[in-house]
C-alpha positions as CSV (number, residue, x, y, z in Angstrom):
1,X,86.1,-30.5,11.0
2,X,87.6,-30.5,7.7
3,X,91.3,-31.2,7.1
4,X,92.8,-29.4,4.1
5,X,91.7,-26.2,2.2
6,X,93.8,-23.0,1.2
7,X,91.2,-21.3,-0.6
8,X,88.1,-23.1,0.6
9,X,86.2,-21.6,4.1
10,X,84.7,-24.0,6.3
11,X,83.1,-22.9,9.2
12,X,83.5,-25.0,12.7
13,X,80.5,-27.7,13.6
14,X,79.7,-25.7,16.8
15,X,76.5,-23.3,17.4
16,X,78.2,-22.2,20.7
17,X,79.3,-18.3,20.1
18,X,83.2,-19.5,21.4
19,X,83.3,-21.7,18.1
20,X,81.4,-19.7,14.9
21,X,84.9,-18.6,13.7
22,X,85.5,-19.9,9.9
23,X,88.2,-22.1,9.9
24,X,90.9,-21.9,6.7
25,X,91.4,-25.8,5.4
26,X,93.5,-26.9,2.7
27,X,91.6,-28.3,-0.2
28,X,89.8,-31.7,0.9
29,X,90.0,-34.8,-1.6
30,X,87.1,-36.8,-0.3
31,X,86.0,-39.0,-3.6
32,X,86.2,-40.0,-7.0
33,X,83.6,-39.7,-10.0
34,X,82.3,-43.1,-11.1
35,X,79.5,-44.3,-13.7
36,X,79.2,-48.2,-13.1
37,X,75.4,-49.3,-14.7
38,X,72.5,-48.3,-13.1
39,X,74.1,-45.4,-11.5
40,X,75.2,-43.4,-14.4
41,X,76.2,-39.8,-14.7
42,X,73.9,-37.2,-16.5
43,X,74.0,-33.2,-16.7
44,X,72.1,-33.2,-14.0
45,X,73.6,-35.5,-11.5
46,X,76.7,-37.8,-10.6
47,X,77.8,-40.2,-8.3
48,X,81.2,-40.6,-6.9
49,X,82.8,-43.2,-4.5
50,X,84.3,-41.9,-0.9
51,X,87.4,-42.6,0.2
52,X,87.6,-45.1,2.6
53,X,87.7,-43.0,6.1
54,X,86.4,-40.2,4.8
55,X,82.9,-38.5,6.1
56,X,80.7,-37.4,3.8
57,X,77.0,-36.1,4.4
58,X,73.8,-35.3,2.7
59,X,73.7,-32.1,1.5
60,X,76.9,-31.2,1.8
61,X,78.9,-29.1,-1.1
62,X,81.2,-30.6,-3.5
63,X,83.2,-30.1,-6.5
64,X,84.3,-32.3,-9.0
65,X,87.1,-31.4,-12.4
66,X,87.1,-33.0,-15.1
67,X,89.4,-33.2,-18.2
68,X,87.4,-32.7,-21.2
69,X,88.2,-31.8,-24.9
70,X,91.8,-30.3,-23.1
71,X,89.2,-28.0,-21.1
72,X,88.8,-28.5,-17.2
73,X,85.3,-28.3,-16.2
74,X,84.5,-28.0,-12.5
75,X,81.1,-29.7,-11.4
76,X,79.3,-27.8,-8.1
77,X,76.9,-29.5,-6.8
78,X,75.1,-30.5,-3.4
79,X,74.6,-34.2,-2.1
80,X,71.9,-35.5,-2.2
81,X,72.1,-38.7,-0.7
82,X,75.0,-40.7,0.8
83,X,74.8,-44.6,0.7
84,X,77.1,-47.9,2.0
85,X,77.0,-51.0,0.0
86,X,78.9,-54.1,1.2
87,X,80.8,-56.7,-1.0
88,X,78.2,-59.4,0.7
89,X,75.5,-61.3,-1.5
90,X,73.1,-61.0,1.1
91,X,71.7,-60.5,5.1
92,X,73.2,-64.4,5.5
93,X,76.9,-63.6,4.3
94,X,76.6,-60.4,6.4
95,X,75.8,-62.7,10.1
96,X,78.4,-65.1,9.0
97,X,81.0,-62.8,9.0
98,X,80.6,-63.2,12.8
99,X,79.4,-66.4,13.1
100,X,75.8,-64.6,14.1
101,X,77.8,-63.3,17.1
102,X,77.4,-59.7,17.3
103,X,80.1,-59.4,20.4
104,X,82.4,-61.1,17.6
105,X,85.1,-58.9,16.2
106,X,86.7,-60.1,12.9
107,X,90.0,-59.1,12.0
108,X,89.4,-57.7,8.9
109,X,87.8,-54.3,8.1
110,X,84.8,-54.1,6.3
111,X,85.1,-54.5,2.4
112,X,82.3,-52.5,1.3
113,X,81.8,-48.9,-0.1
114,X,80.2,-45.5,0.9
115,X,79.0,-43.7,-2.4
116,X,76.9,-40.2,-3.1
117,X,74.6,-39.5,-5.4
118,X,75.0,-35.4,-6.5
119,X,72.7,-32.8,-7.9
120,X,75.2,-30.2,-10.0
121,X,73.9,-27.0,-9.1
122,X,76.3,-25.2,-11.7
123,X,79.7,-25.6,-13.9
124,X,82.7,-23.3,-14.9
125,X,82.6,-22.9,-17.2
126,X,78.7,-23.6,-18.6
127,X,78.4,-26.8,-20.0
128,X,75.3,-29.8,-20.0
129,X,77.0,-32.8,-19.6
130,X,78.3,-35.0,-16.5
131,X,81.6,-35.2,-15.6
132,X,83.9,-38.3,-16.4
133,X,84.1,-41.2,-14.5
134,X,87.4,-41.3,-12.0
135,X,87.3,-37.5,-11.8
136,X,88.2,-36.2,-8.4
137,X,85.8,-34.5,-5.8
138,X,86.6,-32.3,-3.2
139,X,84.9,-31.1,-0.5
140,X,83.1,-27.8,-0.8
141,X,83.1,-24.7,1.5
142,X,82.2,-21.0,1.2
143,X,83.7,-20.1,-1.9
144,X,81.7,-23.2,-3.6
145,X,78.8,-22.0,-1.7
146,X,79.0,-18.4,-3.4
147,X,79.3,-20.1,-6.8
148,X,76.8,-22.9,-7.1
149,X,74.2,-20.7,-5.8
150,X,75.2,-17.8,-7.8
151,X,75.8,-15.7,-4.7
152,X,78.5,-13.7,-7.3
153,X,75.9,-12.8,-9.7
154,X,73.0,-11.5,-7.2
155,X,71.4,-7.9,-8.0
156,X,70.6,-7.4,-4.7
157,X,72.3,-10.0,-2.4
158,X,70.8,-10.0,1.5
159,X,72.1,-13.1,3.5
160,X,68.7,-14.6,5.4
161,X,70.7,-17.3,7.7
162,X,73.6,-19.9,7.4
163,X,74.2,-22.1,5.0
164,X,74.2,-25.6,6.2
165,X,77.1,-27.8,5.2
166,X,76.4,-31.0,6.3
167,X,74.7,-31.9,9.7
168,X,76.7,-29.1,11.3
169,X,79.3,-27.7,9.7
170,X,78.7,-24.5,7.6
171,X,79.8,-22.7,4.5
172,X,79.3,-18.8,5.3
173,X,75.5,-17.9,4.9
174,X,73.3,-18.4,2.4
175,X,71.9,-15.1,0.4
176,X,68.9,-14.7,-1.7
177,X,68.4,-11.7,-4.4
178,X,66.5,-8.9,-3.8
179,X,66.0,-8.5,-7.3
180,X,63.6,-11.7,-7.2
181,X,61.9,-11.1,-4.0
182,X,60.9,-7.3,-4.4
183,X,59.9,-7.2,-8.2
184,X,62.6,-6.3,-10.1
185,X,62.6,-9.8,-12.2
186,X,60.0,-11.3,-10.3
187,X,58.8,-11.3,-6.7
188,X,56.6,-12.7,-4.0
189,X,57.8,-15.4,-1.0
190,X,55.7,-18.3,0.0
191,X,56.2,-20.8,2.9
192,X,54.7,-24.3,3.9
193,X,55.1,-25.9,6.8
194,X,53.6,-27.9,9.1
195,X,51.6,-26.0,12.3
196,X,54.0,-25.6,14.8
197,X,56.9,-27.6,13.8
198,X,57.2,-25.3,11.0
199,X,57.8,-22.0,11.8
200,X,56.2,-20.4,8.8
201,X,55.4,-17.1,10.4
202,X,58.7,-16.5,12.7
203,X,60.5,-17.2,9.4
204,X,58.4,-14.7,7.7
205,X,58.9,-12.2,10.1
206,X,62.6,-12.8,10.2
207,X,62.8,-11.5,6.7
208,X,60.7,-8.8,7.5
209,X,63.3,-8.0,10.1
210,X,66.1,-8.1,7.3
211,X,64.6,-6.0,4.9
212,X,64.0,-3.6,7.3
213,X,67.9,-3.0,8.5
214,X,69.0,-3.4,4.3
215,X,66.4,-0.3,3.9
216,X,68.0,1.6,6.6
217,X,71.3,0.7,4.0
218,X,69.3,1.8,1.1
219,X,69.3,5.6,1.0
220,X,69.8,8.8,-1.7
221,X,69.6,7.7,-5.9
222,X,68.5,3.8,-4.8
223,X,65.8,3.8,-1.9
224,X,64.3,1.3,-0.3
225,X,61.7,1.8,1.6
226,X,59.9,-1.1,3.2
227,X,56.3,-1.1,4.8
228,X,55.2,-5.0,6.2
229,X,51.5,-5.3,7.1
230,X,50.9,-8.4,9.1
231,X,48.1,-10.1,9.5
232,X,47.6,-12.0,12.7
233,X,45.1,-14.7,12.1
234,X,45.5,-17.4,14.9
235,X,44.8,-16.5,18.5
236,X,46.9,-13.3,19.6
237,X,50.2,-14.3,19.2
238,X,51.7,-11.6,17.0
239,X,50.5,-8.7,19.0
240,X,53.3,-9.1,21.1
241,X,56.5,-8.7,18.6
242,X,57.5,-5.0,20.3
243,X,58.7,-7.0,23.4
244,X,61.5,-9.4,23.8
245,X,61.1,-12.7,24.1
246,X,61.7,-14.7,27.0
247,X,63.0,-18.1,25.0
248,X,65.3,-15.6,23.2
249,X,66.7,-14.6,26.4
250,X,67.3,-18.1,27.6
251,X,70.1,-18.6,25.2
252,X,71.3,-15.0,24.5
253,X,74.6,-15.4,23.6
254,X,73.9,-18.1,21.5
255,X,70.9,-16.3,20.0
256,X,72.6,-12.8,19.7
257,X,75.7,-14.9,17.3
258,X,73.2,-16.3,15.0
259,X,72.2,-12.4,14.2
260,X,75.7,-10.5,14.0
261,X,76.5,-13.6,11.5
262,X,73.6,-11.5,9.4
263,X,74.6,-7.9,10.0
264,X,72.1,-7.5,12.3
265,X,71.4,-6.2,16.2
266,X,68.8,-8.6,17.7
267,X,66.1,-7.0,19.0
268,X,62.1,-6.9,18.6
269,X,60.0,-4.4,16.1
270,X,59.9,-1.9,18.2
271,X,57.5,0.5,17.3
272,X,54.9,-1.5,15.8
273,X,51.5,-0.3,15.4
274,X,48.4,-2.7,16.7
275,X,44.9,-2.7,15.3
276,X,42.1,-4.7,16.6
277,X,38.3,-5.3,15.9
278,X,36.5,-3.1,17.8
279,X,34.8,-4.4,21.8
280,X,31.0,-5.2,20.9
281,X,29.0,-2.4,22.2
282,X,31.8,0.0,22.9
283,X,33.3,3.3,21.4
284,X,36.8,2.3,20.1
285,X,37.6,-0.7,23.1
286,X,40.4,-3.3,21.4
287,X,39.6,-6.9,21.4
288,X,43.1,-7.6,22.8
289,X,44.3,-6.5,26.2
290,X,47.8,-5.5,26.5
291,X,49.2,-4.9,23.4
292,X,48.3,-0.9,23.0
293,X,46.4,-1.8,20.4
294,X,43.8,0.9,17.8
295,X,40.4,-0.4,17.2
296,X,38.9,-0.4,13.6
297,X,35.2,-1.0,12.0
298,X,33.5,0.0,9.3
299,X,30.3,2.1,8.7
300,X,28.0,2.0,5.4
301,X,29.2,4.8,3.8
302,X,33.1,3.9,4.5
303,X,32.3,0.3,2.7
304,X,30.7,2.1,-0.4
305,X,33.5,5.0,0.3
306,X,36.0,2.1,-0.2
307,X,34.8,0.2,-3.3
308,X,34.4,-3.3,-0.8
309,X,30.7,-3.8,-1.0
310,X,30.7,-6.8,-3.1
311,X,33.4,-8.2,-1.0
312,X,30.4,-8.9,1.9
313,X,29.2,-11.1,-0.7
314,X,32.1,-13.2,-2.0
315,X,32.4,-17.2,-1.8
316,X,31.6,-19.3,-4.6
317,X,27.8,-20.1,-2.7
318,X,26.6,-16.2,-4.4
319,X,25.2,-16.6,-7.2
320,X,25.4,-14.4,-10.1
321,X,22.0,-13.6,-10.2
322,X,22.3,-12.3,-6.2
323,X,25.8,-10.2,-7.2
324,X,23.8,-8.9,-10.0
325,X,21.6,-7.0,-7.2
326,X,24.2,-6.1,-5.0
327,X,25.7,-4.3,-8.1
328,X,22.6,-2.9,-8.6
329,X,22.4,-1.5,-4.4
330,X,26.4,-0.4,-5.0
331,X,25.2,2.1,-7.7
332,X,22.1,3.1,-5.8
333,X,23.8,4.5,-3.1
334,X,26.8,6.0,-5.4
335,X,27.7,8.1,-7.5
336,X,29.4,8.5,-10.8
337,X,32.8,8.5,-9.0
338,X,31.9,5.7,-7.0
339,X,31.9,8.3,-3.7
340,X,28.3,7.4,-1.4
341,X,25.0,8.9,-1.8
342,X,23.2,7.8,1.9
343,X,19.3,8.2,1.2
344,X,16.2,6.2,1.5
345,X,16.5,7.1,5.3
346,X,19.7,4.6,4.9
347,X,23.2,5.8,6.9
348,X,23.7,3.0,8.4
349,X,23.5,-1.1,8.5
350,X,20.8,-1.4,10.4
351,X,18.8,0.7,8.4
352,X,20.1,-0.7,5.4
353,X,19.1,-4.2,6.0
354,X,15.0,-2.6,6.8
355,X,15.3,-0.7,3.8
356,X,16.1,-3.9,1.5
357,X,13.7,-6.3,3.6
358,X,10.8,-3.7,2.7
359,X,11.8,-3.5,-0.8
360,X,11.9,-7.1,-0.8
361,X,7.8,-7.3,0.2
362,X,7.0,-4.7,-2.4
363,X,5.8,-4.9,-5.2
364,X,8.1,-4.8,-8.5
365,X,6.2,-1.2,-9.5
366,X,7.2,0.3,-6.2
367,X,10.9,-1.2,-5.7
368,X,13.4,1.7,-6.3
369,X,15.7,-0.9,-7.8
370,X,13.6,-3.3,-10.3
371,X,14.2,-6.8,-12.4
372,X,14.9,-9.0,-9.3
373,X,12.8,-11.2,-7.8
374,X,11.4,-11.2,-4.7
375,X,13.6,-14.7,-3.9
376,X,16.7,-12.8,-5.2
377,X,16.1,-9.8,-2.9
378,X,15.4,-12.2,0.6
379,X,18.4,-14.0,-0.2
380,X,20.9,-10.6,-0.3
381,X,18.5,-9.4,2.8
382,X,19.8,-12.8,4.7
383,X,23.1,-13.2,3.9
384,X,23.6,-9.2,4.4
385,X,22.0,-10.1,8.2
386,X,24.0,-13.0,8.9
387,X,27.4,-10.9,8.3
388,X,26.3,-8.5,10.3
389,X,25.0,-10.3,12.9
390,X,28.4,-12.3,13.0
391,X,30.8,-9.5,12.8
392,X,28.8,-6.5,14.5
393,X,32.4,-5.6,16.2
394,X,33.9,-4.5,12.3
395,X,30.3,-3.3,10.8
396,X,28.7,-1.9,14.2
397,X,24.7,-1.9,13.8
398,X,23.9,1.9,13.9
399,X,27.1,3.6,13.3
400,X,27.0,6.4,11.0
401,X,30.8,6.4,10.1
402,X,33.7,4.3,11.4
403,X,37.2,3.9,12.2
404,X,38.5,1.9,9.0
405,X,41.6,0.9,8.7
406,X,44.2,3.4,6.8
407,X,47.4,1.6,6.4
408,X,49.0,2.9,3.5
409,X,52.3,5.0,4.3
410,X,55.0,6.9,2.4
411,X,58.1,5.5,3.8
412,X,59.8,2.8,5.5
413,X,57.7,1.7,9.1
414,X,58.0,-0.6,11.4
415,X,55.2,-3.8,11.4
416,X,51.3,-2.7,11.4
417,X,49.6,-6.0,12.7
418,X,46.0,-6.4,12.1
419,X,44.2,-8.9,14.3
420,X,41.5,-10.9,13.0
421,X,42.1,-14.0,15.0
422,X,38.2,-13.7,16.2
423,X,36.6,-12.5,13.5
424,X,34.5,-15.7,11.2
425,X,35.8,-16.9,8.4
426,X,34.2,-15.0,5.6
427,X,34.9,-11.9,7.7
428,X,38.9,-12.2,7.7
429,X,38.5,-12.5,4.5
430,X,36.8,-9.3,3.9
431,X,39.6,-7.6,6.3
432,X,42.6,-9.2,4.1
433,X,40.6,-7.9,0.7
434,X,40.0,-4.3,2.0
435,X,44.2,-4.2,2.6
436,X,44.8,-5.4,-0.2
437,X,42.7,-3.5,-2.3
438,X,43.9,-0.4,-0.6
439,X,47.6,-1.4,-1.2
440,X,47.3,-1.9,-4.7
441,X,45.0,1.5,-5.4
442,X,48.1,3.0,-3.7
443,X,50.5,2.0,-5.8
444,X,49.3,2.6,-8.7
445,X,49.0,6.2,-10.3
446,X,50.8,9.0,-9.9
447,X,50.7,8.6,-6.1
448,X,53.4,6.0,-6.1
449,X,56.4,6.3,-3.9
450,X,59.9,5.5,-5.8
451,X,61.4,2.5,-4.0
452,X,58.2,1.6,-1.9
453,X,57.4,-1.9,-1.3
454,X,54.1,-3.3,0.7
455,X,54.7,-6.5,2.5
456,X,51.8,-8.6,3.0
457,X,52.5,-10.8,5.6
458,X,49.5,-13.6,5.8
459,X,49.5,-17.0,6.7
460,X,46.8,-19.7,6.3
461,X,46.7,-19.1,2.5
462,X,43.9,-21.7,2.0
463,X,41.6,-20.0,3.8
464,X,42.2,-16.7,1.6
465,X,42.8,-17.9,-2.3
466,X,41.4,-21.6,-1.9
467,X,42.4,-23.7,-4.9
468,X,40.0,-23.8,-8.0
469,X,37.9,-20.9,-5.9
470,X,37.1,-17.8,-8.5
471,X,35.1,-15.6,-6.2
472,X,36.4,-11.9,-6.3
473,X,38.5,-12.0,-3.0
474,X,40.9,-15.1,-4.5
475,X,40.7,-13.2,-7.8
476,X,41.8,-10.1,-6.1
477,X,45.1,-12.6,-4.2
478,X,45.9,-13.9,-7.6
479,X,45.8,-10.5,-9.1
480,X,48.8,-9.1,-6.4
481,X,50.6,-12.6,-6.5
482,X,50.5,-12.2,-11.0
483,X,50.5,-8.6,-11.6
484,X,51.2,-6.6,-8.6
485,X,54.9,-7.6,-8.1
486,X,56.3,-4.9,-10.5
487,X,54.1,-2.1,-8.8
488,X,55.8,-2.7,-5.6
489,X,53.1,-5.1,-3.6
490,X,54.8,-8.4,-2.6
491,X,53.0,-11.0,-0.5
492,X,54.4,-13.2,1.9
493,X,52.3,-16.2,2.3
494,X,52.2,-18.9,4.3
495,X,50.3,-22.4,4.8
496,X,50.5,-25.9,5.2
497,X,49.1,-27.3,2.4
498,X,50.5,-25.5,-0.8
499,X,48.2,-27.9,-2.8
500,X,45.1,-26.2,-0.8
501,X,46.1,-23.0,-2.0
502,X,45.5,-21.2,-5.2
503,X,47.9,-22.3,-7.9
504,X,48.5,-19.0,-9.2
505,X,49.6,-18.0,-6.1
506,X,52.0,-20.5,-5.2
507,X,53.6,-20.5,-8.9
508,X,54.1,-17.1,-8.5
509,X,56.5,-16.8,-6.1
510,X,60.4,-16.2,-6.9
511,X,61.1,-17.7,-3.4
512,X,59.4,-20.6,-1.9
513,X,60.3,-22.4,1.4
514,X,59.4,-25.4,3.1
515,X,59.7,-26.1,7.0
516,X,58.9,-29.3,8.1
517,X,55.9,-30.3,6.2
518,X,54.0,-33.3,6.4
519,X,54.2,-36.4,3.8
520,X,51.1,-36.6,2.9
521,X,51.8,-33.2,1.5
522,X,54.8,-33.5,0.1
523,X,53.1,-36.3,-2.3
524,X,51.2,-34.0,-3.9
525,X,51.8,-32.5,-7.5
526,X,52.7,-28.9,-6.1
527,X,55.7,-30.6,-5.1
528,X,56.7,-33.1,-7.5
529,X,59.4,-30.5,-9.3
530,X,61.5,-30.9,-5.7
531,X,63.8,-34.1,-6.0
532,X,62.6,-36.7,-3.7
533,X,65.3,-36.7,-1.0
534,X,64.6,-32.7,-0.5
535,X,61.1,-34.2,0.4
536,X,62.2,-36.4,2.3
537,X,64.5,-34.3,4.5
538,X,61.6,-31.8,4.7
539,X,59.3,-33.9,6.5
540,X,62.5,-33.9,9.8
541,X,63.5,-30.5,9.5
542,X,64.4,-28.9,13.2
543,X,62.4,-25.7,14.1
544,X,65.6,-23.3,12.8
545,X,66.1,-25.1,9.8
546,X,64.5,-24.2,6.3
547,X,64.7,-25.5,2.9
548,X,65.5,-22.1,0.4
549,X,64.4,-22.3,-3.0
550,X,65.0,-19.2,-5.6
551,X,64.2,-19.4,-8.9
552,X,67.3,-19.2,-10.1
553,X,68.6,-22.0,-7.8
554,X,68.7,-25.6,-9.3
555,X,68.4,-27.1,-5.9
556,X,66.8,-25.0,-2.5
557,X,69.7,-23.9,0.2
558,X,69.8,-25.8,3.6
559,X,69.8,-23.0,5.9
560,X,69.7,-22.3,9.5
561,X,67.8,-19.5,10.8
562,X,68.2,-16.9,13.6
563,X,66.6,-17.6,16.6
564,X,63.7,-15.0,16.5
565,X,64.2,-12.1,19.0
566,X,60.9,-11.3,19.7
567,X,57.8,-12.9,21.5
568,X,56.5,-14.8,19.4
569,X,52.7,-14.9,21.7
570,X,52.0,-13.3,25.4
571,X,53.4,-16.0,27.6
572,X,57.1,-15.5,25.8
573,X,57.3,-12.0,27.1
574,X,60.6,-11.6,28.7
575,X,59.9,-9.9,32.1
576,X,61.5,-6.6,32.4
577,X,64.6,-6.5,34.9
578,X,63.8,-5.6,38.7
579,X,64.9,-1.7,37.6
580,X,62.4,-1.2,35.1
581,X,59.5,-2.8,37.1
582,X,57.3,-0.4,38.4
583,X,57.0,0.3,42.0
584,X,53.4,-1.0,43.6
């Protein structure tokens, strides 16, 4: 624990609920500024020697004054690396100071010197230069927190965790703006962390769950109103967030702490809404026992009804000359308003696919749709098979209308997960592109709802909006993550290779976050704008520990996260207590 502070908070190194009380210090002289060669001072960074029984720690808050022009200046910044440098020449000096005895205790102390390098994260007042050599530094707490991150100036302040202060020690909790994440300036959160170890999607849904309480906040000339679609897209494990989780449980008290820090009553979404594909060869049957789920599929007509025709058809393998015909089908069997016109016998997949494998062994005088060649026509009449073939439980064979998927709303609502876990490939993606495209029609017009924001909650990014890909489902991504911010459609992605994922899309977002993430990641060019000790100590984050960066921010927070309160897949279900347990 700190030592001195009156006006500094410092909160106490324990996670145990009997010890998250801040703790008033006096102010804590831990350094001085210095500038010797080769580890000079710039606007951007300083170094400063540590007194000589004094513990300081990567990324832990400081603040320097300096004396210049008759001004004082105050330097906030974080550390970003602490490092011990002995008055010996070399490794030989070093062993002889014990005579290569290591059971050998000399009477003297050591002579060296413990020094931190410092990324300024802000000044008071604003200045670009470094401070002065011999300045002092003290140790920072809350109130430095709340100013080098600008905590004072947020719009729309919501806290998302606590702010790490060193190893263990905190320094209240750290806040991002609303204003950046929900499209007043800018918007859109993206996440990358390695599978597992990462935690993308608990962290996701952890912000989900905080936006949801601050719209309950939000009410009368200033609404909020949030609505998160999540998209489940490996194995089942978020059809199970409605129930409490058993690892929660374990560790309740603990937990529970972490989440009346933030405001909050820990508990799972209750009230979320389930939507499967729909049981092969069945009338509505889910895909997923258990979870009270609502099947949905697709007919002809409700895939012409919905503009997503071309979206059968979209990886960069069609070529133009094929889209050209599946245009020419789409306007066939429409009309002027784009609304569907079933004839030729057609009113339903099945019967679609005859009707083109006929027309494509006429002759060009008796086609109904001419100028394509009989190669063009087999090709559409395959790759139109295959996807039905592979996902007959979304397009069912001889179904005349469907059960699509309707999940636009007019207010703030609890989660609406959408599996498509065991759907193929191309298939999710034609799921994710009919959301989004019905999102985005929603919001725009004179339909829109003042204060509505659509969350779209996906993960596995690189599968969706693949890097240098231009077919019209990653145009359609790109075209949320660029334009759709201001009209009230934010995505939350997620992945674990940022440099798999479309550029645009990653650029795009206000916030971005890493959990642990691999090296071999890290390396690449996406991340080459984070300092390299923020690399580094992304690659040995724990599982509640995430790396904030905001685009206001000079350097990402250190935070630690709630511990989620929900079951995060089917075998964390807390059972219920004997009471509730039915009798057999």
């Amino acid at each position: 624990m700190a030592k001195e502070n009156t006006d500094n908070e410092v909160t106490s190194n324990s996670d145990s609920p009997q010890n998250t009380s801040k703790i008033t210090n006096p102010i804590e002289l831990i350094g001085r500024v210095a500038s010797p060669p080769q580890l000079e001072s710039n606007s951007e960074e300083f170094y400063f020697w540590v007194q000589r029984d004094r513990l300081v720690e990567k990324t832990q808050l400081v603040r320097a004054e300096s004396q210049i022009e008759g001004k004082k200046i105050e330097f906030y910044g974080v550390v970003q690396e602490v490092h011990r440098r002995s008055r010996k020449r070399d490794i030989y000096e070093e062993s002889d100071v014990m005579d290569g005895d290591v059971g050998n205790d000399p009477p003297f102390k050591p002579e060296g010197v413990t020094y931190a390098s410092v990324s300024i994260l802000r000044t008071n007042p604003d200045v670009l230069t470094p401070p002065i050599e011999q300045s002092k530094v003290y140790l920072g707490g809350q109130n430095e927190a709340e100013f080098s991150y600008g905590f004072d100036e947020m719009k729309r302040p919501m806290a998302v965790g606590r702010l790490r202060n060193g190893g263990s020690n905190f320094a209240g909790l750290a806040k991002i703006d609303l204003a950046y994440l929900l499209g007043d300036y800018s918007g859109h959160l993206n996440v990358t962390g390695m599978t597992g170890a990462g935690t993308k999607t608990s962290f996701l849904l952890t912000i989900v769950k905080l936006l949801l309480h601050e719209a309950k906040q939000k009410t009368g000339k200033d609404p909020l109103h949030i609505v998160p679609i999540v998209l489940n897209v490996k194995g089942e494990d978020l059809m199970w967030i409605d129930r409490e989780g058993r690892e929660f449980k374990k560790k309740f008290e603990t937990n529970k702490q972490d989440w009346k820090e933030l405001g909050i009553q820990p508990e799972p979404f209750i009230g979320t809404q389930f939507y499967t594909p729909n049981q092969s060869n069945t009338n509505g049957g889910t895909t997923v026992d258990g979870c009270n789920a609502t099947a949905y599929y697709w007919s002809f007509s409700d895939v012409l009804a919905e503009g997503l025709f071309p979206y059968l058809f979209s990886d960069d393998s069609i070529s133009n000359v094929m889209m050209f015909l599946v245009n020419d089908i789409i306007a066939e069997f429409t009309d002027a308003d784009g609304q569907p016109v079933l004839k030729h016998g057609v009113q339903n997949w099945e019967q679609l696919i005859t009707w083109i494998r006929n027309e494509a062994s006429t002759g060009e005088a008796e086609r109904q749709i001419r100028n394509h060649q009989t190669g063009t026509w087999r090709a559409v009449c395959r790759r139109l098979s295959d996807i039905i073939n592979e996902g007959e439980s979304i397009f069912p064979r001889n179904a005349h209308s469907g059960k699509p998927l309707k999940v636009t709303r007019s207010q703030t609502s609890q989660p609406q997960v959408i599996d498509i876990h065991s759907l193929p490939s191309s298939l999710q993606r034609f799921v994710v592109a009919a959301i989004f495209k019905q999102v985005v029609a929603a919001r725009k017009g004179k339909k829109a709802v003042r204060g509505l924001r659509y969350l779209l909650i996906l993960d596995e990014l690189n599968r969706f909006a693949p890097r240098n890909n231009t077919d019209p489902i990653t145009k359609l991504l790109e075209n949320v993550a660029t334009e759709m911010r201001s009209q009230g459609v934010i995505l939350f992605g997620g992945q674990q290779f940022a440099s798999q994922v479309s550029t645009k899309i990653v650029e795009s977002a206000a916030v971005r976050v890493l959990g642990r993430t691999g090296i071999a990641e890290l390396q690449e060019r996406v991340w080459q704008g984070w300092d390299k000790s923020v690399r580094q100590q992304a690659s040995v984050l724990k599982l509640d520990e995430k790396l904030i960066m905001q685009t206001t921010f000079r350097q990402p927070m250190f935070v630690k996260l709630p511990f989620p309160s929900w079951a995060m897949n089917r075998e964390d279900i807390a059972p219920k207590p004997m009471a509730q347990t039915p009798e057999v």
